[in-house]
C-alpha positions as CSV (number, residue, x, y, z in Angstrom):
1,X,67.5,-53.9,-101.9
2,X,65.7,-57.1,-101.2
3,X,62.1,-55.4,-101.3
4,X,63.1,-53.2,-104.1
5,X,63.9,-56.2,-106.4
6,X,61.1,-58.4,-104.8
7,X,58.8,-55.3,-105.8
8,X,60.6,-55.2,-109.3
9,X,59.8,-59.0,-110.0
10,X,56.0,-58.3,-108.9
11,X,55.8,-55.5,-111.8
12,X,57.8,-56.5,-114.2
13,X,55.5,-60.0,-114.4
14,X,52.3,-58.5,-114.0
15,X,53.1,-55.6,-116.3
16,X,54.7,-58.1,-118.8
17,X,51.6,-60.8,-118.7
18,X,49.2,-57.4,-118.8
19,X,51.0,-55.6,-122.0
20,X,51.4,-59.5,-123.3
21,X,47.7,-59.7,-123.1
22,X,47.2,-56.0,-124.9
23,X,49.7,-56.8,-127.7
24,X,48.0,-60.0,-128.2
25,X,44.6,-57.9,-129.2
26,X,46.4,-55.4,-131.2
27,X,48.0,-58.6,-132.8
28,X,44.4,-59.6,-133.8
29,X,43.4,-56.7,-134.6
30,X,45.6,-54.5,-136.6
31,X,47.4,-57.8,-137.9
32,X,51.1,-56.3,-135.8
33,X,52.8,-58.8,-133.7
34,X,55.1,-56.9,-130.6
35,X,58.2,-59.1,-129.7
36,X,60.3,-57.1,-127.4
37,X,59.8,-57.8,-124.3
38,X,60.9,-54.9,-122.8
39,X,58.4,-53.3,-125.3
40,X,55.8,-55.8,-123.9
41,X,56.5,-54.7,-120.5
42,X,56.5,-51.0,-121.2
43,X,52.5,-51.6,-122.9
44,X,51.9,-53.4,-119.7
45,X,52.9,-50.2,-117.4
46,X,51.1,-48.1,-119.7
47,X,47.7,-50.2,-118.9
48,X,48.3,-51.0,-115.7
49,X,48.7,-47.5,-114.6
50,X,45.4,-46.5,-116.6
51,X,43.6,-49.8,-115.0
52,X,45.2,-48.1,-111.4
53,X,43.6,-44.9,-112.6
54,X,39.9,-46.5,-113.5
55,X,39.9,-48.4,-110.1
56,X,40.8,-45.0,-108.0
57,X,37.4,-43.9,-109.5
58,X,35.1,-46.1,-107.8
59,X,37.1,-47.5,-104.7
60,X,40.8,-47.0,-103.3
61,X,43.7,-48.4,-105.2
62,X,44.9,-51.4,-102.4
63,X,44.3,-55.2,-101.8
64,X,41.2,-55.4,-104.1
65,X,43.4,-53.0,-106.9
66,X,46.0,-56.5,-106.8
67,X,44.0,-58.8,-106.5
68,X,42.0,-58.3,-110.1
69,X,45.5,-57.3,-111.5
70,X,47.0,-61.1,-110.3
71,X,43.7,-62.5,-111.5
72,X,44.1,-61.0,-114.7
73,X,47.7,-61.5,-114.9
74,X,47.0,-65.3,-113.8
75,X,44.1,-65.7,-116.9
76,X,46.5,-64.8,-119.3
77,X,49.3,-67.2,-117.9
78,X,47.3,-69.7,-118.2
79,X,46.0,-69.0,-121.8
80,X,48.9,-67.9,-123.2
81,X,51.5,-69.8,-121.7
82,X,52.8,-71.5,-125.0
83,X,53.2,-68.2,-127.0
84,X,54.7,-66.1,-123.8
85,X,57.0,-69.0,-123.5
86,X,58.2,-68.5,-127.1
87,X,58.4,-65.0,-127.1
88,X,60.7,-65.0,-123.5
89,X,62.8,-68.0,-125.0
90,X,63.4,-66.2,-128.6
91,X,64.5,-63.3,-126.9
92,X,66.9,-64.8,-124.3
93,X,68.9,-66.7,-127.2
94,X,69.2,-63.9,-129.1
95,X,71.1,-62.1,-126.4
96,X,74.9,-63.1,-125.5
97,X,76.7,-64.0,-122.5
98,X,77.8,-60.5,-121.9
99,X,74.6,-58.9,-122.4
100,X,73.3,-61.1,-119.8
101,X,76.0,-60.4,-117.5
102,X,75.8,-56.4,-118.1
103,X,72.5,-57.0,-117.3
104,X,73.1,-58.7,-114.0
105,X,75.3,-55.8,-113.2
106,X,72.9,-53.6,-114.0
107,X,69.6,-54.7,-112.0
108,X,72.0,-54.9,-109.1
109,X,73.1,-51.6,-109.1
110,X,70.0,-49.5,-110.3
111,X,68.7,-51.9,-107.3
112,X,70.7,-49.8,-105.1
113,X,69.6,-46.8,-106.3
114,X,66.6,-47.5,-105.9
115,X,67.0,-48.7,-102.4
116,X,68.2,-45.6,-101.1
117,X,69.1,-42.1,-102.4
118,X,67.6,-38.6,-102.0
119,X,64.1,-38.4,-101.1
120,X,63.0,-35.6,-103.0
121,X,61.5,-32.7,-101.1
122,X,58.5,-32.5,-102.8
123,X,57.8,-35.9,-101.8
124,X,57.6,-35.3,-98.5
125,X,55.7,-32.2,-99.5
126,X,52.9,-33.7,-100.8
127,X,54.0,-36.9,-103.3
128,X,53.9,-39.2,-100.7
129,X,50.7,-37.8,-99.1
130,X,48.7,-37.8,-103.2
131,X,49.5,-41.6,-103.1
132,X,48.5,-42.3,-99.5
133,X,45.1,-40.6,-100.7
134,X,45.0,-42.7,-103.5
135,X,45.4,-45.6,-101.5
136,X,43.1,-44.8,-98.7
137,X,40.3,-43.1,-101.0
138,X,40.9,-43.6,-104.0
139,X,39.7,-40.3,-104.9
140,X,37.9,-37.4,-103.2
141,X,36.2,-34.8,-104.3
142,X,37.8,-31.3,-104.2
143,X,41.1,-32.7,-102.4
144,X,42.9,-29.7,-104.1
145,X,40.9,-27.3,-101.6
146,X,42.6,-28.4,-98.9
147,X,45.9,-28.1,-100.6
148,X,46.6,-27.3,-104.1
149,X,48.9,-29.4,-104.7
150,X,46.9,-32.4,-104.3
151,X,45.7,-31.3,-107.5
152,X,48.3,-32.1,-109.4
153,X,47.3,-35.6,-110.9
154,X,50.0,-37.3,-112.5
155,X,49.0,-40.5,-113.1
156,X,52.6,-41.7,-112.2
157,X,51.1,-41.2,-108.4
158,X,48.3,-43.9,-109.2
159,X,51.0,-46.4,-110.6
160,X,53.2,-46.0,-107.5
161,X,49.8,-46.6,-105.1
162,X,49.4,-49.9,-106.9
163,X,52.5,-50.8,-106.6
164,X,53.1,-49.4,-102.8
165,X,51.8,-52.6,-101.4
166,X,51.2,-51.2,-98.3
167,X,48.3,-53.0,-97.6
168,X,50.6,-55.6,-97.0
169,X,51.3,-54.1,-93.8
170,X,54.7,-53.6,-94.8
171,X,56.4,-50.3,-95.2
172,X,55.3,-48.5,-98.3
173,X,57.7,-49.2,-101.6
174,X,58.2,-46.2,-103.8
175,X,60.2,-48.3,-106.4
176,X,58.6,-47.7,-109.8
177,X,61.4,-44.5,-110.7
178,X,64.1,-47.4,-110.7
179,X,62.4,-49.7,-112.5
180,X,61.7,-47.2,-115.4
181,X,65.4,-46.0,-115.4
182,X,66.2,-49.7,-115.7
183,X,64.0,-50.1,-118.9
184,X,65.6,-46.8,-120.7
185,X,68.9,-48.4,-119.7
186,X,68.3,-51.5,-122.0
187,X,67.3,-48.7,-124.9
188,X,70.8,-47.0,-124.1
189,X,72.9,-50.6,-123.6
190,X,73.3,-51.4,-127.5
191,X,75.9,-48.2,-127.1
192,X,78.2,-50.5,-126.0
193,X,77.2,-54.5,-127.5
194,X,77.0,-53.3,-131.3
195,X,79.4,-53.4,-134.2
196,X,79.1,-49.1,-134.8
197,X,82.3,-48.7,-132.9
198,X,84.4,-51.2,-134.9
199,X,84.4,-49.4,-138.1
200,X,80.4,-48.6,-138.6
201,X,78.8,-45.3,-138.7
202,X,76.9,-44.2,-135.5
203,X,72.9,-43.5,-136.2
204,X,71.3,-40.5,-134.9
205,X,69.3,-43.6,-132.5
206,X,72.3,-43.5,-131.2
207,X,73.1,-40.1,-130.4
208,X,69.6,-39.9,-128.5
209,X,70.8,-42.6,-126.3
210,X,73.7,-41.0,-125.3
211,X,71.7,-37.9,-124.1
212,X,69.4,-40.9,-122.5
213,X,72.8,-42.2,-120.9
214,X,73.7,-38.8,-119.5
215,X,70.4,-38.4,-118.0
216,X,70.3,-41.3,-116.1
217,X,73.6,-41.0,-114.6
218,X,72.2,-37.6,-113.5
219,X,69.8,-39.2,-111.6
220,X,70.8,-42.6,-110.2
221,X,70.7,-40.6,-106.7
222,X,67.1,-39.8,-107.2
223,X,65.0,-42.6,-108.2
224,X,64.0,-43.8,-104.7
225,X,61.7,-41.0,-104.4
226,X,58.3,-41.3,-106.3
227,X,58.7,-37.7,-108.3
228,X,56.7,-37.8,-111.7
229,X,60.0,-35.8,-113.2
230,X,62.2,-39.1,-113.1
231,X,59.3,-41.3,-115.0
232,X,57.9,-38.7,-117.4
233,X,62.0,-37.5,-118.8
234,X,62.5,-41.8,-118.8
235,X,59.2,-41.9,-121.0
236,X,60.6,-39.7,-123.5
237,X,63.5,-40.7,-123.8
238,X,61.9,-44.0,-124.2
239,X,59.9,-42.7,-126.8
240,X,62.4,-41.1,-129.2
241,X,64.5,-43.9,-128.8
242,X,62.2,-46.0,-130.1
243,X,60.9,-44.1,-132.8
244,X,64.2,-43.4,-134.5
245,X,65.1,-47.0,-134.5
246,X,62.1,-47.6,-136.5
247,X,63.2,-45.1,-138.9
248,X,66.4,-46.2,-138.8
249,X,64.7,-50.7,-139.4
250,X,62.7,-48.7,-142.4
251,X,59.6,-50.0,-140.0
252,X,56.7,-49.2,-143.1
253,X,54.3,-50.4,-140.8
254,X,51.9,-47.6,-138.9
255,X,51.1,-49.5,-136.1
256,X,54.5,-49.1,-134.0
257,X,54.2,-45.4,-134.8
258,X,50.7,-45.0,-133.8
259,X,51.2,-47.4,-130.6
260,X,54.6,-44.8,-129.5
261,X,51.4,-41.9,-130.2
262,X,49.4,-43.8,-127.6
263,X,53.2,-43.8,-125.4
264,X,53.1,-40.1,-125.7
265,X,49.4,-40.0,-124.9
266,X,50.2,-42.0,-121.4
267,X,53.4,-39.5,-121.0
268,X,51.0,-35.9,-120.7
269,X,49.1,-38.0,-118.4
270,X,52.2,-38.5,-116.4
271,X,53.1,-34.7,-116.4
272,X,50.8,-31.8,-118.8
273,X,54.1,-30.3,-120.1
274,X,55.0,-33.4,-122.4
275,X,51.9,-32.1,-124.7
276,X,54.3,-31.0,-127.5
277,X,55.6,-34.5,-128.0
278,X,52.5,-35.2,-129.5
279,X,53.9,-34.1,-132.7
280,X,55.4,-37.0,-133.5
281,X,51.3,-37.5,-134.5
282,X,51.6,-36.1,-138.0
283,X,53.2,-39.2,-139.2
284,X,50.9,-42.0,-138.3
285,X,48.3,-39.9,-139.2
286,X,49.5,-39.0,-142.7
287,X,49.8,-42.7,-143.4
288,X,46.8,-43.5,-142.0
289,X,44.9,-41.4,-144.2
290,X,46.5,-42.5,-147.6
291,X,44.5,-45.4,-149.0
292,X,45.7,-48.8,-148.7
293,X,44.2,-50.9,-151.4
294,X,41.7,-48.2,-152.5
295,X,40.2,-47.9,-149.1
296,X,40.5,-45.4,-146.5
297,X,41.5,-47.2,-142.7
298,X,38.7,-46.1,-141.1
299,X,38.5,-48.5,-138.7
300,X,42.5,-48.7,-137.9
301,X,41.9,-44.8,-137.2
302,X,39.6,-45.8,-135.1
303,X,40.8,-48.2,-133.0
304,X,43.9,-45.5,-132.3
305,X,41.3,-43.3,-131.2
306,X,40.3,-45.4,-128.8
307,X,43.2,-46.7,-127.2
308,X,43.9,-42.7,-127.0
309,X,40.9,-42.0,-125.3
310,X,40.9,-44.9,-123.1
311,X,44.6,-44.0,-122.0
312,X,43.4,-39.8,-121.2
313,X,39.9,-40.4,-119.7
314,X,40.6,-41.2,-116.5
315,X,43.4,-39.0,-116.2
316,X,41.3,-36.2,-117.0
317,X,38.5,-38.1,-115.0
318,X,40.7,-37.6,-111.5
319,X,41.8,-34.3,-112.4
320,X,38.1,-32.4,-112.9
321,X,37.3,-34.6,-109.7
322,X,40.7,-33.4,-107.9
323,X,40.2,-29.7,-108.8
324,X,36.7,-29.0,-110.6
325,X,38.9,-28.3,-113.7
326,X,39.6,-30.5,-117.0
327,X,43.2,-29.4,-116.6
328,X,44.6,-28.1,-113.7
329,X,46.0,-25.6,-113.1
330,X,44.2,-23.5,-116.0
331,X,41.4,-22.0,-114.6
332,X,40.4,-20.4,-118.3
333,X,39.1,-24.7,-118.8
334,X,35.9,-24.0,-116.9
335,X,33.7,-26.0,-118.1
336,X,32.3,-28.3,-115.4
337,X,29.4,-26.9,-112.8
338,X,30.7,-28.9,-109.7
339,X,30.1,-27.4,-106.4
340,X,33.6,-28.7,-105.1
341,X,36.0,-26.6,-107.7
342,X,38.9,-24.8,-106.4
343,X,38.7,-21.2,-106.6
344,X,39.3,-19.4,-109.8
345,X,42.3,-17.2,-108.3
346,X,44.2,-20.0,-106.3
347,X,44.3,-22.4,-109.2
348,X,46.2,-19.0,-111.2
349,X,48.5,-18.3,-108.4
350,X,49.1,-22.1,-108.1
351,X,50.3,-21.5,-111.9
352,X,51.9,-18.7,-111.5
353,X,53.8,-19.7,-108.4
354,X,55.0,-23.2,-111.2
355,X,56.3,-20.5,-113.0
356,X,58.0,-18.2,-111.4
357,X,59.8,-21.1,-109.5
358,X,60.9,-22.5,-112.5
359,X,62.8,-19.3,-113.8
360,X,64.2,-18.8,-110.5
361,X,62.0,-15.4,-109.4
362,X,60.3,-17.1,-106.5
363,X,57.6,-14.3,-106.0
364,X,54.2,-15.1,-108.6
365,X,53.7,-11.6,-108.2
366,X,56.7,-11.2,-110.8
367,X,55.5,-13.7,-113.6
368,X,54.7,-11.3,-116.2
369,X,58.0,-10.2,-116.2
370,X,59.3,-10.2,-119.1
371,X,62.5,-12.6,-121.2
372,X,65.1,-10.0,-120.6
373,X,64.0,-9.8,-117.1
374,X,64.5,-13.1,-115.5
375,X,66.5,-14.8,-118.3
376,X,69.9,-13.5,-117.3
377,X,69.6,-14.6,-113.4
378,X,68.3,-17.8,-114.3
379,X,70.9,-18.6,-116.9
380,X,73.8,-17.7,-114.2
381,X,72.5,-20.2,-111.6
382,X,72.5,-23.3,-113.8
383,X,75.5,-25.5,-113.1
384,X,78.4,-25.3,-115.5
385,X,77.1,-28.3,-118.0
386,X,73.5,-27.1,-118.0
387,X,74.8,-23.5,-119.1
388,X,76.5,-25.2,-122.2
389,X,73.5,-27.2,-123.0
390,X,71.1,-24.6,-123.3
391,X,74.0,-22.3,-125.4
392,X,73.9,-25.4,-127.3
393,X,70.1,-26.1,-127.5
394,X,70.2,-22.0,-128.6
395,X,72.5,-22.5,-131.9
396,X,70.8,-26.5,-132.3
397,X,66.7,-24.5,-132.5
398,X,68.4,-22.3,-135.7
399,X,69.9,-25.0,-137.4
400,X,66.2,-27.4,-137.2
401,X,64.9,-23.7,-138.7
402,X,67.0,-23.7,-141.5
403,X,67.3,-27.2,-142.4
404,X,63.1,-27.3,-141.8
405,X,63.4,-24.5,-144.3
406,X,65.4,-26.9,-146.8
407,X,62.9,-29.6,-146.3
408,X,60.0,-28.1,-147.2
409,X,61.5,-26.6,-150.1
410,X,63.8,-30.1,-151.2
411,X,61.3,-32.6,-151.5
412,X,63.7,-34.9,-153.1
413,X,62.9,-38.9,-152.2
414,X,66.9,-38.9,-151.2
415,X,65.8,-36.1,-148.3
416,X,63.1,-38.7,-147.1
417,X,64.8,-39.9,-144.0
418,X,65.9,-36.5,-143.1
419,X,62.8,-35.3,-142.8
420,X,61.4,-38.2,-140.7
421,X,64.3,-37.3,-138.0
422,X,63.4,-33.0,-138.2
423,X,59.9,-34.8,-137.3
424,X,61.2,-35.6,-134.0
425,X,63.9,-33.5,-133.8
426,X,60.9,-30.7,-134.4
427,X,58.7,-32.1,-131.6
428,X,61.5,-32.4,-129.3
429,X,62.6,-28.4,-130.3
430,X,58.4,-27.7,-129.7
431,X,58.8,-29.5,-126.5
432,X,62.0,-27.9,-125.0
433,X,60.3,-24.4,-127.1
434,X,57.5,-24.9,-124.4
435,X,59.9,-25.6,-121.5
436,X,61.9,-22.8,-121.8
437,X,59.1,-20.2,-122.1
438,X,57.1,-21.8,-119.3
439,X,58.1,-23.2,-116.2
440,X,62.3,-23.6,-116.9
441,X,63.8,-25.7,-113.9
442,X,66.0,-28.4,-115.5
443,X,64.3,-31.2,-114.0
444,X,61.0,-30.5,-115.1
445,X,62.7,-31.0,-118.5
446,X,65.9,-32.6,-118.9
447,X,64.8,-34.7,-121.7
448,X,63.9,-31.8,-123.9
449,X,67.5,-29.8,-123.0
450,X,69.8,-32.8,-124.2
451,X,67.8,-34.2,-126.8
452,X,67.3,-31.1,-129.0
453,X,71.4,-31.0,-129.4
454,X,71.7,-34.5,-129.3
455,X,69.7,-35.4,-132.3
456,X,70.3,-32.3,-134.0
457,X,74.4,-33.6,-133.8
458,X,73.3,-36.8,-135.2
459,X,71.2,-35.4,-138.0
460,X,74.6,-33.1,-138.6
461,X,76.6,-36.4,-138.5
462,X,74.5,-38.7,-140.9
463,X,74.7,-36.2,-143.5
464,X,78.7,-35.7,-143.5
465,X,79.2,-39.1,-143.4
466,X,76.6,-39.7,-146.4
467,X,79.2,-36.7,-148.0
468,X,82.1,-38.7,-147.5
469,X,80.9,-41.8,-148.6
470,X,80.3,-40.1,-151.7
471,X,83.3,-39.4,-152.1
472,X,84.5,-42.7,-150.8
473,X,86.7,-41.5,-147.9
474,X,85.9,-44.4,-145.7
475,X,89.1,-44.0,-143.5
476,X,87.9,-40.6,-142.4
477,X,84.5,-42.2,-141.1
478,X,86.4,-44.7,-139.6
479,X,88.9,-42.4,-137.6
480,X,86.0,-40.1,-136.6
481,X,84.2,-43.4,-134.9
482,X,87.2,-44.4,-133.4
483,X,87.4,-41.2,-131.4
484,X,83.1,-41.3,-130.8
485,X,84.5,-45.1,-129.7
486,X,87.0,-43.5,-127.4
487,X,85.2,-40.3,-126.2
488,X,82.2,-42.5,-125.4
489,X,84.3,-45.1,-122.9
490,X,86.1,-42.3,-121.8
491,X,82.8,-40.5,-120.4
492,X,81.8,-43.9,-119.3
493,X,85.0,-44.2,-117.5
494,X,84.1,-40.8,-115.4
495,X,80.8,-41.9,-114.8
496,X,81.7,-45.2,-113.4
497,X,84.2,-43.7,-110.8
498,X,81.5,-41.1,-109.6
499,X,79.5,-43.9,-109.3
500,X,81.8,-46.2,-107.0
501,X,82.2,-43.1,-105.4
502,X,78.6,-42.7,-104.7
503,X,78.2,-46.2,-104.0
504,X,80.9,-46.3,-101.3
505,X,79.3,-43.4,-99.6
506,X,75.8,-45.0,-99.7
507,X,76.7,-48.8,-98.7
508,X,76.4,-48.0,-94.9
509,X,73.2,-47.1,-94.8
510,X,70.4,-50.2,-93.8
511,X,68.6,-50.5,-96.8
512,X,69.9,-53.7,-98.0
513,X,66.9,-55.6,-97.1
514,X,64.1,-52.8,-96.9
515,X,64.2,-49.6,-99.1
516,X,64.8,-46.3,-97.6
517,X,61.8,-45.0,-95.9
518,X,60.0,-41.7,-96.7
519,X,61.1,-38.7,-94.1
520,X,59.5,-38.2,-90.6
521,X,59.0,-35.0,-89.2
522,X,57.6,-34.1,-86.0
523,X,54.0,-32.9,-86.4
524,X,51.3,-31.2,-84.6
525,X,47.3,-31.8,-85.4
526,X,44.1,-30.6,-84.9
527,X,40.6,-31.9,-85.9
528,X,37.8,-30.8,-88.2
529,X,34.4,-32.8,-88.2
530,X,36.1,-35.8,-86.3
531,X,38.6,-36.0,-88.8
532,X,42.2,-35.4,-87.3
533,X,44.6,-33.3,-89.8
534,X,48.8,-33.3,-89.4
535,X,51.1,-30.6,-90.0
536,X,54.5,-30.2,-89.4
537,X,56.2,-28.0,-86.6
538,X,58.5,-26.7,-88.8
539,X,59.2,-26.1,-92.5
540,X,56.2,-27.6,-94.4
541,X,56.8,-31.9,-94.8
542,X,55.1,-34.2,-93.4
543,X,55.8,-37.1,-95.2
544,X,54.0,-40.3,-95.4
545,X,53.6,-42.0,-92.5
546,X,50.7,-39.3,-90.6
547,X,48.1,-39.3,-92.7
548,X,46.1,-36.5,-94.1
549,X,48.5,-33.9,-93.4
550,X,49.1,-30.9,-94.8
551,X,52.1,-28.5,-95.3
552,X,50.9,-25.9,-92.6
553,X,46.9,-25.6,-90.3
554,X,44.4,-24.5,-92.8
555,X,41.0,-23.8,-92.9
556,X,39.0,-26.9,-94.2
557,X,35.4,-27.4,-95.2
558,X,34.1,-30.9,-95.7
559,X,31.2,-30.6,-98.2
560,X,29.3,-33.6,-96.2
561,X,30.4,-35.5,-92.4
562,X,33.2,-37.8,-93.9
563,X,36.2,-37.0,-96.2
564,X,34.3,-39.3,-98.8
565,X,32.2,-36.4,-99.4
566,X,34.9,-34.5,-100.1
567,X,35.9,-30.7,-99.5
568,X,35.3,-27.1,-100.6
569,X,36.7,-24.4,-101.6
570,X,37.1,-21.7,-99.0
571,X,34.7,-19.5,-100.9
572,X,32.1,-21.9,-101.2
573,X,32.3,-23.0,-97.2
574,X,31.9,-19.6,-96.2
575,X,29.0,-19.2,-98.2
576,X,27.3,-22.7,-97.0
577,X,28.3,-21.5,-93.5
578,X,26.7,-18.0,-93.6
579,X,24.0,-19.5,-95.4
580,X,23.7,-21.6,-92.3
């Protein structure tokens, strides 16, 4: 627990002085000051982990990666120290004594978490080894031909090699999962300080923080393993949140909007299948391209562009350099020449195999099949609660139809806000649209299964209380949020007993001072051109300790003598080795 928080205090202050820094040009620039700091600290994640990308590209992400980060983080200290000092200061008087001790309680026990849990079997797989290459290498050309899935290039696995520290020469620290379920906690916490259940409506905000509250007691277990799942669902989350409580301020301004854009920008990089959330786009742009003072903002559209850009390019930088392919794995994007690119047919089965895995077939030769096909198994083998979501999520996709229907058809300025929240009710439906039809495994898309009926409720809510008010029967809004009041503690109440229970069962193991270690399994090796390869005896993790291993002995050609050269595909070695 000691290294987790020790590791929490070293992000949270370089991420915080980092986004301080960014906010402090967009201030300048598109005349928007950002005060939150948790909103601060989330800009500063977002750039940091694009700054880790951008360093992977020219040398590997370690001691040097830091040291320009504390420089940096230092620079701005010093020239900012007044203003940071205000912001930090505003922002702790404006919180009570209660929030500050829920908060206590809170870093201590996501601490926990964090400190020890279950390691996720895909890190073991190959999450622990893609950030061990990232620290070592940086990046290497063609590292998905000796295992595909070293091709998948979240940038979530560049943020965790920054923050590994293992150059320390202490054991690695996967830590960044709790962190970022500690941020979307503070999003969901004002369930609990704020006035709504002492006579006030609830706000459909709010209803997308109680899916975000389920979620995370879903995964409190999990977060000590560096899975990109855990920080791209947090990211959403994260996202909506903060979008409908703009809607709900009446925010006018375009820049928070466009900035959330730039959020969802960073959250494909983090895992492809968040594309859809990009939605949410239509609104900053619509107001972007209305005239303000008779002039088109040009140069505001601009500088949007570029943050956009600057946040993708490196992502899709490591992935063409990773796999030969601009998006991987879709084999169709051919468009680069390099002599190191995977072959054609293992990127598709690599799909396929995403696939079928996520709808529970567990053969790629049986993708095609069709809706009616796989549908009914995979239904049946969802857990009780996720069977009731999706039922849910079923009825909650017609109603957004009909009432998207209404909207286009009621344009009435009354309807305005309604139609700002079946904006992101409609990318959320597009996102969990895309999930379903895809690669369904509830993980890969939690967010989208629980927000779709959770903001759909809320939208359902709003307008039977606006029905009532018209027809002033207050006491019936006021006995329905008594029981939301009661039903919400009750839950809680649940929640908190499986999580003493969990608690109790986890306090014996030794990870109060160092955080639970990645798996070790016994492996085997051989050697190619000097270079000596693990794999396991059995099953196919390594973890992260033996490095480069690989799931199982393969055939490996190095495109050069050193892995800096980096590797081709098996097609292309034999070729180079008959041409030989």
């Amino acid at each position: 627990m000691i290294s987790v928080l020790l590791s929490w205090i070293y992000i949270v202050v370089t991420a915080f002085l980092v986004g301080f820094a960014v906010c402090s040009m967009i201030g300048r620039l598109l005349g928007y000051r950002v005060r939150d700091p948790v909103s601060i600290t989330g800009t500063g994640l977002v750039t940091v982990t694009v700054y880790a990308q951008v360093f992977s590209l020219f040398y590997k992400v370690g001691a040097a990666a830091n040291l320009l980060l504390v420089l940096a983080c230092l620079a701005t200290a010093l020239v900012s120290w007044r203003q940071i000092g205000e912001v930090l200061s505003v922002s702790w008087r404006q919180k009570g004594a209660a929030w500050k001790l829920i908060m206590a309680v809170s870093i201590a026990v996501w601490c926990f978490c964090t400190s020890r849990g279950y390691m996720h079997y895909d890190s073991d797989l190959y999450h622990a080894q893609s950030i061990r290459w990232i620290e070592e290498y940086g990046i290497v050309k063609g590292l998905g031909n000796i295992h595909v899935r070293l091709a998948y290039n979240s940038s979530f696995f560049a943020l965790s090699a920054l923050y590994s520290l293992h150059f320390l020469g202490i054991r690695p620290l996967h830590a960044v999962n709790g962190l970022m379920a500690l941020l979307l906690w503070t999003q969901v916490l004002p369930l609990f300080y704020s006035r709504k259940y002492r006579g006030e409506r609830m706000l459909v905000t709010d209803f997308a923080r109680l899916g975000a509250l389920y979620y995370l007691t879903v995964i409190y277990s999990d977060v000590v393993a560096p899975a990109s799942d855990y920080a791209i669902m947090c990211t959403v989350f994260f996202i909506v949140i903060k979008w409908l409580s703009l809607l709900e301020s009446k925010e006018e301004s375009v820049v928070p909007y466009a900035l959330l854009c730039v959020a969802g920008v960073y959250a494909v990089t983090l895992k492809l299948t968040a594309g859809m959330i990009l939605i949410l786009l239509f609104k900053p742009v619509t107001m972007l391209l209305q005239p303000l003072d008779g002039r088109r903002r040009w140069r505001d559209i601009g500088v949007y562009l570029l943050m956009g850009l600057i946040t993708v390019a490196p992502w899709l930088a490591r992935t063409v350099i990773l796999s030969g392919y601009l998006l991987y794995p879709f084999p169709a994007l051919d468009i680069f020449p390099v002599d190191w690119k995977m072959d054609a047919s293992a990127a598709a089965r690599d799909a396929a195999e995403i696939k079928a895995y996520g709808r529970g077939v567990n053969n790629a030769e049986l993708v095609e099949l069709p809706l009616t096909a796989w549908m009914p198994a995979w239904f049946e083998a969802l857990p009780a609660l996720g069977k009731l979501f999706i039922l849910a999520d079923f009825v909650c996709l017609l109603l957004f139809c009909t009432m998207a229907v209404r909207a286009v058809f009621r344009k009435r300025e009354s309807d305005r806000m309604h139609r700002e929240y079946l904006l992101v009710l409609g990318a959320v439906a597009a996102s969990y649209v895309f999930w379903q039809f895809s690669a369904p495994l509830l993980r890969y898309g939690y967010a989208y299964v629980l927000l779709v009926f959770t903001i759909t409720a809320g939208i359902l809510c709003d307008i039977l209380i606006k029905y009532f008010d018209k027809r002033q029967k207050r006491d019936i809004i006021e006995k329905t949020a008594a029981v939301g009041a009661v039903l919400l503690w009750g839950f809680c109440a649940v929640k908190l007993v499986s999580l003493a229970g969990y608690i109790d069962t986890e306090r014996d193991k030794p990870a109060y001072v160092w955080q639970q270690d990645y798996g070790k399994y016994p492996l085997e090796s051989y050697e190619v051109n000097g270079v000596r390869f693990f794999y396991p005896k059995e099953g196919d993790r390594t973890g992260y300790e033996r490095f480069p291993s690989l799931p199982r002995q393969t055939e490996i050609y190095f495109r050069g003598v050193s892995v800096d050269e980096g590797f081709w595909s098996k097609t292309k070695g034999m070729e180079t080795n008959e041409d030989k």
